[in-house]
Phi, psi and omega in degrees: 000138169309131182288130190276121165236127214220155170276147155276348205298151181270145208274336171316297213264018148278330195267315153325305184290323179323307197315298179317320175280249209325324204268295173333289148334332184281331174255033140271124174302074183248149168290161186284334193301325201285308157305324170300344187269299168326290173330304186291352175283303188293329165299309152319339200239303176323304169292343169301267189335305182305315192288322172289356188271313182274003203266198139251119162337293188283284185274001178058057166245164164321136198271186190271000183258343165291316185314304199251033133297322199266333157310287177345280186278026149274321192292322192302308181318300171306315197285325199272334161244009158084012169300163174281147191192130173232139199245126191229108189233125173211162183219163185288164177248144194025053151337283183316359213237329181308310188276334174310268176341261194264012182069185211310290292226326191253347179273004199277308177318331160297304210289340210281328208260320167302311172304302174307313174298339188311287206301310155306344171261325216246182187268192177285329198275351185286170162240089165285150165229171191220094183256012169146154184068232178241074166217127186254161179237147157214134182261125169237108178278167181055043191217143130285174190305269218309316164315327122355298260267271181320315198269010188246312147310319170289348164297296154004280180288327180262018180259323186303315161257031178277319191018056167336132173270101160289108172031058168102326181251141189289113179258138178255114217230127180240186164227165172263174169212126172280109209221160168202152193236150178276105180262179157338294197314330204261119208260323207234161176278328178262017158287317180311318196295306195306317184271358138329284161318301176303338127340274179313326187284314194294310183314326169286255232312011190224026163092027191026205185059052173218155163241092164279121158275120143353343181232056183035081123224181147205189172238000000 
């Protein structure tokens, strides 16, 4: 499997070096058309760089350093205006056992063809994320738990009958999924995260290819 490699730079101090670089390039005696061209490159590179800092390599989805920027600010949101939020955590079932079986190359091929379905099943306002490994994130802003229900199970149901082709061959591949909804109770982005999690474990254990919800059931 491809190793994920990401720039770290903190996005404060990118917007500080622009900043700085463009009021520098503004006192060269240079004609203005030439600064304006150096600016506009630079602006260009300034935004590459941002985007590979938030980006996942491998699957072009939001990276684990987006998640919880974009957490951040839904939780603030959600909490303060009593909006609805729901949290979604599902991984591939026997990853591992997918790159043994057809090596690292074809599980790069999974994950690739799972992101894209991520991206065609949930809506545009959801966020799928890739926060390492075969592990996904989904934020469904304006959704309660039970609202979930369809566009998660409809997730579900197309990874269960994606059966990807690898060099001639079919794989068969499900996920399991974890859902939690932002209640009162939940104080923290990582309490959320956490009862998410505990969702998703229940679902392997429980012979994966599930959908468990908050709300002690499951599908």
């Amino acid at each position: 499997m491809e190793e994920i490699q990401e720039i770290t730079i903190p996005e404060d101090l990118l917007d500080e070096i622009q900043h700085n670089i463009e009021h520098i390039i503004q006192t060269f005696d240079v004609p203005e058309e030439n600064k304006q061209e150096v600016i506009k490159q630079i602006n260009f590179m300034y935004s590459r760089t941002k985007y590979l800092s938030l980006t996942d390599a491998l699957t072009k989805l939001p990276n684990r350093r987006s998640f919880d920027n974009t957490l951040g600010k839904e939780f603030s949101r959600a909490k303060r205006y009593k909006n609805k939020l729901t949290i979604a955590m599902f991984d591939i079932d026997y990853f591992k056992k997918v790159n043994d079986t057809f090596g690292h190359q074809c599980g790069d091929f999974i994950l690739k063809e799972v992101a894209n379905a991520a991206l065609q099943t949930f809506r545009k306002s959801d966020t799928v994320f890739r926060i390492g490994g075969e592990e996904f994130v989904v934020l469904l802003t304006e959704t309660d738990i039970r609202q979930s229900i369809i566009p998660l199970e409809r997730f579900r149901k197309t990874i269960e009958t994606l059966n990807p082709v690898y060099n001639r061959k079919e794989i068969n591949i499900t996920v399991s999924i974890g859902a939690c909804e932002l209640t009162d109770e939940i104080n923290s982005e990582e309490d959320f995260i956490k009862k998410a999690d505990e969702q998703l474990y229940t679902a392997k254990e429980a012979g994966r290819n599930k959908t468990f919800l908050s709300l002690n059931k499951h599908l």
